[in-house]
PDB file of N, CA, C, O and CB in Angstrom:
ATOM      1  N   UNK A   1      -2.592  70.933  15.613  1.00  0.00           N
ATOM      2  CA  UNK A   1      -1.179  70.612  15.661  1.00  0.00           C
ATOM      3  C   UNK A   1      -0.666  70.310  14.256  1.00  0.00           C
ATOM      4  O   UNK A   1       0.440  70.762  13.961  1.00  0.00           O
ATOM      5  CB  UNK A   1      -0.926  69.423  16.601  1.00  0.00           C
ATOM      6  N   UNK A   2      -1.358  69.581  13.338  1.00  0.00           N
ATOM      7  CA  UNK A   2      -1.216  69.119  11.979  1.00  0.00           C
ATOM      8  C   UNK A   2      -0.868  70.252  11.619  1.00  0.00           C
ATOM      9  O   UNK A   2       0.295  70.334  11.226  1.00  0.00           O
ATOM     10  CB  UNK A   2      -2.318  68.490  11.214  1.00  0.00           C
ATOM     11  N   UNK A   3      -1.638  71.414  11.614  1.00  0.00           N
ATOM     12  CA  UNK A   3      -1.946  72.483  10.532  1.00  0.00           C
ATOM     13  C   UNK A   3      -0.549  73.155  10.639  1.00  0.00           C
ATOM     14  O   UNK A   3       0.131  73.583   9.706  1.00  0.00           O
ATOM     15  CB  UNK A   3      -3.366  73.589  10.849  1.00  0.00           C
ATOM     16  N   UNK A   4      -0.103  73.164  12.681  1.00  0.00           N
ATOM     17  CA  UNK A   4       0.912  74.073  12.540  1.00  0.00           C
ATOM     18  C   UNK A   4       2.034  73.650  12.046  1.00  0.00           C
ATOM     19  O   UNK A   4       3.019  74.333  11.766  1.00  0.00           O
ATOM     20  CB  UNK A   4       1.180  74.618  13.571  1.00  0.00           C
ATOM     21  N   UNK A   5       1.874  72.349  11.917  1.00  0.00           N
ATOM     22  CA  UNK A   5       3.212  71.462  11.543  1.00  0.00           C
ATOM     23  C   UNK A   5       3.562  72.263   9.867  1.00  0.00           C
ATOM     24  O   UNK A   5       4.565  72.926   9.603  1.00  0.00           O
ATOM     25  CB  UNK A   5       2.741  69.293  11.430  1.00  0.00           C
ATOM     26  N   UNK A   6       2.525  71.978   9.025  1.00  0.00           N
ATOM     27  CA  UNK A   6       2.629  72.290   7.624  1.00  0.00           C
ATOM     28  C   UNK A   6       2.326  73.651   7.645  1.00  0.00           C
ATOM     29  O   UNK A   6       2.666  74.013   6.519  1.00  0.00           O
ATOM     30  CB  UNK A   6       1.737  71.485   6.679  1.00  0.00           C
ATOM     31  N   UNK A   7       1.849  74.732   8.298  1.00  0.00           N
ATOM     32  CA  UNK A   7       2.362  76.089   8.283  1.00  0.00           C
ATOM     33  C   UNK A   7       4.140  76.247   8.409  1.00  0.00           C
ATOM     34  O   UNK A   7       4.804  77.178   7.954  1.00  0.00           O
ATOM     35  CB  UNK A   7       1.590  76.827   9.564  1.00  0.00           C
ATOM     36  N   UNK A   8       4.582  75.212   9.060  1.00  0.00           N
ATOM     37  CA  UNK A   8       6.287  75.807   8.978  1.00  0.00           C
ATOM     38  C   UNK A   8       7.282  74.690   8.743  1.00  0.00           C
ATOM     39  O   UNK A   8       8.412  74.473   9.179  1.00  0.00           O
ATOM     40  CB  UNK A   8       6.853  76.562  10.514  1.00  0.00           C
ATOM     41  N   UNK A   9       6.245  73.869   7.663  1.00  0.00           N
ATOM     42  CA  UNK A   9       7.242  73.047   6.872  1.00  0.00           C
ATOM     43  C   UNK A   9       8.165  73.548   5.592  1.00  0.00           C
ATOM     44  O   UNK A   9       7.959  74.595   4.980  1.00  0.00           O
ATOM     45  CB  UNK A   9       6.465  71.990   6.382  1.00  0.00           C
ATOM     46  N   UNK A  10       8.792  72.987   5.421  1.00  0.00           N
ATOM     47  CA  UNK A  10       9.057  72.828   4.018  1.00  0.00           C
ATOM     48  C   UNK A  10       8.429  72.619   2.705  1.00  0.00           C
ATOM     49  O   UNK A  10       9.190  72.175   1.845  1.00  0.00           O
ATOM     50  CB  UNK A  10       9.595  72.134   4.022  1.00  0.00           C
ATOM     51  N   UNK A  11       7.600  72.769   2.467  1.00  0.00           N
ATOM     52  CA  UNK A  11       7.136  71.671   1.625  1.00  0.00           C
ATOM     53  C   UNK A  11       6.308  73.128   0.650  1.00  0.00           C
ATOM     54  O   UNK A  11       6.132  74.305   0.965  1.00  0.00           O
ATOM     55  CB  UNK A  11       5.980  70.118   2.598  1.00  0.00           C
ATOM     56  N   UNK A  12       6.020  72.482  -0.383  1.00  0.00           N
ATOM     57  CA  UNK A  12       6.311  73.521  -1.863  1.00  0.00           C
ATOM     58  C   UNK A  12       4.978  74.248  -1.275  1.00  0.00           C
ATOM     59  O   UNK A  12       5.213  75.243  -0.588  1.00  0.00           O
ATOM     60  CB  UNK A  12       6.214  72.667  -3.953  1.00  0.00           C
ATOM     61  N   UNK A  13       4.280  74.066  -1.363  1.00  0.00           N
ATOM     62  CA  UNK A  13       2.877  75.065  -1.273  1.00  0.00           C
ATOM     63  C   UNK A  13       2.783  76.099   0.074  1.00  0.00           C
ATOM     64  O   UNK A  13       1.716  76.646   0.353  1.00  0.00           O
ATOM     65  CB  UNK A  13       1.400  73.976  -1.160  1.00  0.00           C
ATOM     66  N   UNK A  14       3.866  76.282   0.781  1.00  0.00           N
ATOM     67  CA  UNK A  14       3.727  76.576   2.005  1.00  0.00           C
ATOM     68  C   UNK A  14       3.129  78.391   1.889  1.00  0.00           C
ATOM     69  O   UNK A  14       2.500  78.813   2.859  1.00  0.00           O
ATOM     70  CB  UNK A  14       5.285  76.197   2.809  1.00  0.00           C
ATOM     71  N   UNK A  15       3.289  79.006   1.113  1.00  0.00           N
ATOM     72  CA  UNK A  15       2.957  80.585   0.682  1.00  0.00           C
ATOM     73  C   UNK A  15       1.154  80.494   0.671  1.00  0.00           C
ATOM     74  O   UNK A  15       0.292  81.099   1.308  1.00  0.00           O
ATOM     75  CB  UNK A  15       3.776  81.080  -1.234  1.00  0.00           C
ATOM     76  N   UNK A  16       1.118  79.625  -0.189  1.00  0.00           N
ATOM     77  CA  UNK A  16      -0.543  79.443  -0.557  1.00  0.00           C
ATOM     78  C   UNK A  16      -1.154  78.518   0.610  1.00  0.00           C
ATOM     79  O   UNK A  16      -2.384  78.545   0.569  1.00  0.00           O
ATOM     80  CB  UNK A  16      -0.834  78.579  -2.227  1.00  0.00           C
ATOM     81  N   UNK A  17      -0.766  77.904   1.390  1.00  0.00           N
ATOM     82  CA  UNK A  17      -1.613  77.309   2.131  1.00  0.00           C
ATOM     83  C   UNK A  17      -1.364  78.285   3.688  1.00  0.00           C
ATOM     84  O   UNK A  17      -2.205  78.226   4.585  1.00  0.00           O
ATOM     85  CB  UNK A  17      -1.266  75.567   2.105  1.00  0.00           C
ATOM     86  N   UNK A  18      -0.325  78.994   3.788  1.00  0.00           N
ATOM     87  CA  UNK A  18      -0.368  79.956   4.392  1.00  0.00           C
ATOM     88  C   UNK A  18      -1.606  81.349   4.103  1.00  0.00           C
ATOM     89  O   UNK A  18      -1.929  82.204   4.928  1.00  0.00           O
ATOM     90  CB  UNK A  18       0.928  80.191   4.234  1.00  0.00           C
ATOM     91  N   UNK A  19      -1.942  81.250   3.147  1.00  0.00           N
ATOM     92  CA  UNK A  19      -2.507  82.597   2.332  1.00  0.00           C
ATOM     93  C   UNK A  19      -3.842  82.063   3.042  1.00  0.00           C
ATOM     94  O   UNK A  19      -4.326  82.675   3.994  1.00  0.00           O
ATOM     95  CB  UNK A  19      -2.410  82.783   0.261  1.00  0.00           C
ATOM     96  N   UNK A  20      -4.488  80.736   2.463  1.00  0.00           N
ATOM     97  CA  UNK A  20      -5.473  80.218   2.539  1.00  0.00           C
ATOM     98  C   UNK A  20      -5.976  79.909   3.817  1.00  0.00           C
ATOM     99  O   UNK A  20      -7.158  79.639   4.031  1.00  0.00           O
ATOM    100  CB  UNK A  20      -5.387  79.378   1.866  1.00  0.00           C
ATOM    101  N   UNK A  21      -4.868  79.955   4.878  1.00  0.00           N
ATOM    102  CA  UNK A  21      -5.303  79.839   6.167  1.00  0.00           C
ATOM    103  C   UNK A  21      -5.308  81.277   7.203  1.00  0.00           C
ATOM    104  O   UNK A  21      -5.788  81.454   8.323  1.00  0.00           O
ATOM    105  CB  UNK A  21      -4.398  78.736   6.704  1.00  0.00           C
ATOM    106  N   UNK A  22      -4.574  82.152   6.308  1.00  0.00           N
ATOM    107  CA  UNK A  22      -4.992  83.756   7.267  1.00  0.00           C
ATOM    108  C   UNK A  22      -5.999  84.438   6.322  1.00  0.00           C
ATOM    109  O   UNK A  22      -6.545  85.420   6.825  1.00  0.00           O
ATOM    110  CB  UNK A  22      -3.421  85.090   7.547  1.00  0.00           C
ATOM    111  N   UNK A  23      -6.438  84.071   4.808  1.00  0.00           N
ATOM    112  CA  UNK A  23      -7.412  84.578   4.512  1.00  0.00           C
ATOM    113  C   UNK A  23      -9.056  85.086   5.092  1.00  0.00           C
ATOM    114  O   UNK A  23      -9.575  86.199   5.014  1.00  0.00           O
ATOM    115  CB  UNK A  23      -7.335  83.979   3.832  1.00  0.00           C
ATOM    116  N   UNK A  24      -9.528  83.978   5.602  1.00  0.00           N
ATOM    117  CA  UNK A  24     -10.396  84.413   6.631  1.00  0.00           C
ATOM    118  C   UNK A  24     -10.479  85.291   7.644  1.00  0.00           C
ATOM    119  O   UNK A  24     -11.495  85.931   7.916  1.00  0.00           O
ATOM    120  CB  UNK A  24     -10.573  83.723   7.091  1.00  0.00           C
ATOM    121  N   UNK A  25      -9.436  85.351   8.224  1.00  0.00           N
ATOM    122  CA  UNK A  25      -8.593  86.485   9.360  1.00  0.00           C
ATOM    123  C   UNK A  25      -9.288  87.605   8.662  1.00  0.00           C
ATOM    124  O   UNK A  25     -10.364  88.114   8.973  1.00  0.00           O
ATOM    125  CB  UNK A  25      -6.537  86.641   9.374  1.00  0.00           C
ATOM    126  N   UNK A  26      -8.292  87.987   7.406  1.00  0.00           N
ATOM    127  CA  UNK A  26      -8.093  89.454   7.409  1.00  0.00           C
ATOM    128  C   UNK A  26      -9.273  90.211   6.670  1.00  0.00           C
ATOM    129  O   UNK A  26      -9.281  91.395   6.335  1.00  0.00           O
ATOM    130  CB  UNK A  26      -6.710  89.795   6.714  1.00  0.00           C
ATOM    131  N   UNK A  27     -10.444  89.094   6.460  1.00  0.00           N
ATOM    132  CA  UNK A  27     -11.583  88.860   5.619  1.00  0.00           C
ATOM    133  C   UNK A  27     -12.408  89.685   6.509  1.00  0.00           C
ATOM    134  O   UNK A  27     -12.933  90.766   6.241  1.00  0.00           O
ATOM    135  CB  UNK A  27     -12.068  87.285   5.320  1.00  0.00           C
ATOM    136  N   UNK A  28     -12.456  88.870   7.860  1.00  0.00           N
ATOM    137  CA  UNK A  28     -13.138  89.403   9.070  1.00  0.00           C
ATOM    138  C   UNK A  28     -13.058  90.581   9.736  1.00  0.00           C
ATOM    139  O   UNK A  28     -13.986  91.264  10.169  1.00  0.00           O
ATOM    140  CB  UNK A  28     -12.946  88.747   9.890  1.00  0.00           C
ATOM    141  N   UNK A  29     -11.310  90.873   9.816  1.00  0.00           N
ATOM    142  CA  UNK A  29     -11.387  92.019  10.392  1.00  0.00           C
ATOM    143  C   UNK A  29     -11.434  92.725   9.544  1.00  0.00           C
ATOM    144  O   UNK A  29     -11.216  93.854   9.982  1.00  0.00           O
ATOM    145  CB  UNK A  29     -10.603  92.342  11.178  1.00  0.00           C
ATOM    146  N   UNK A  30     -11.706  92.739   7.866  1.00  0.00           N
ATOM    147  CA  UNK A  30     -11.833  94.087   7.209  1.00  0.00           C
ATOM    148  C   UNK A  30     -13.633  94.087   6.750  1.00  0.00           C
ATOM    149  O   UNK A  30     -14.153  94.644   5.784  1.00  0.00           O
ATOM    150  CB  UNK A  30     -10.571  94.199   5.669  1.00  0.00           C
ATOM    151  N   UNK A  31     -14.252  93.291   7.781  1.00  0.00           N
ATOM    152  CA  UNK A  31     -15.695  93.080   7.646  1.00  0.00           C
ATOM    153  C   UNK A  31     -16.443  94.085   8.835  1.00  0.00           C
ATOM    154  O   UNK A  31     -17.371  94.893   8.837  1.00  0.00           O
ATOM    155  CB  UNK A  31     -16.044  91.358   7.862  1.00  0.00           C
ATOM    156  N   UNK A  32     -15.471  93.540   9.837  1.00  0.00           N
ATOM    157  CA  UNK A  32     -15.918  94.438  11.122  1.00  0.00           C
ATOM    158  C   UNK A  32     -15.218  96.136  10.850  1.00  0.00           C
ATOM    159  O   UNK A  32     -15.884  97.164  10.975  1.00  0.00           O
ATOM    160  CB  UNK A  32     -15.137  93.576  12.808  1.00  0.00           C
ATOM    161  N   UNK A  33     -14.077  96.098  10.547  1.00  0.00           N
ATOM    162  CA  UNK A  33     -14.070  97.583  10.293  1.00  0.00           C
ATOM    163  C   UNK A  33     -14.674  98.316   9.688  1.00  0.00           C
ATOM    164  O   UNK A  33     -14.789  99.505   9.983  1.00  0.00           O
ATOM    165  CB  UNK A  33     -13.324  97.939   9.950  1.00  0.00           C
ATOM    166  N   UNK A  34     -15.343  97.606   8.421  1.00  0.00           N
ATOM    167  CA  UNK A  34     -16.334  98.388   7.565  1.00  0.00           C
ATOM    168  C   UNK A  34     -17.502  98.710   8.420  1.00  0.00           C
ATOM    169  O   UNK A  34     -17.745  99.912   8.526  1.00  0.00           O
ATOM    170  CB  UNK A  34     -16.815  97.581   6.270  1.00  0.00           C
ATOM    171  N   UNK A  35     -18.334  97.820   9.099  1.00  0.00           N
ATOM    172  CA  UNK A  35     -19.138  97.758   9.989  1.00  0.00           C
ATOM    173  C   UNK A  35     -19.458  98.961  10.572  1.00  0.00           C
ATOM    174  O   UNK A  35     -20.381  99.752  10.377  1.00  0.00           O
ATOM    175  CB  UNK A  35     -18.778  96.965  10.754  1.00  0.00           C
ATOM    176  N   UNK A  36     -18.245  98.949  11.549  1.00  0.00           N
ATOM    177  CA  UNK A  36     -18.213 100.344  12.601  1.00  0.00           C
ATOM    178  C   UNK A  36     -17.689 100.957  12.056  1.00  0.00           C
ATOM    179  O   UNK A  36     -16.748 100.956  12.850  1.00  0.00           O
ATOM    180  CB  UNK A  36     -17.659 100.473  13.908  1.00  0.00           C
ATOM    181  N   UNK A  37     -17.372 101.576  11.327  1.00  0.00           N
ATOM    182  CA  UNK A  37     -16.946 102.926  10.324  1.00  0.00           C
ATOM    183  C   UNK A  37     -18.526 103.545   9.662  1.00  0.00           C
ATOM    184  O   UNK A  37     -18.802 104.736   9.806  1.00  0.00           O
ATOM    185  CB  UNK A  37     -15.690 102.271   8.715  1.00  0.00           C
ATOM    186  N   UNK A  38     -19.339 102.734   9.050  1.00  0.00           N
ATOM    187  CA  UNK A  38     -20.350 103.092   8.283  1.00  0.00           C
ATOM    188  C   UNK A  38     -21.355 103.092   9.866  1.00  0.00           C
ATOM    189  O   UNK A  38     -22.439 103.603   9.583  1.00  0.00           O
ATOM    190  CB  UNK A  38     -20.711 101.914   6.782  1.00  0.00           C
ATOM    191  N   UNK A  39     -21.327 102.819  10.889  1.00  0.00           N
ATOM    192  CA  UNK A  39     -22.672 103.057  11.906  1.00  0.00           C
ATOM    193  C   UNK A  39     -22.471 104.324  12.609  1.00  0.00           C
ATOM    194  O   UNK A  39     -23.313 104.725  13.412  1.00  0.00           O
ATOM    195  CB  UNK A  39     -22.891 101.838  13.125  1.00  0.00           C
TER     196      UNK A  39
END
């Protein structure tokens, strides 16, 4: 609940702590696509 609060605050860092929290996301799914592409 915290997190989503400061995902759609105001508050100055909101780009980078946005970045920092879908980074993993798009980490993963461009982990698994490599995956099944190369098998």
């Amino acid at each position: 609940m915290a997190l989503g609060l400061l995902l759609t605050s105001r508050i100055v860092g909101r780009g980078y702590l946005r970045s920092v929290v879908f980074f993993p996301v798009l980490v993963s799914t461009v982990g698994v696509g490599i995956t099944f592409r190369c098998s």
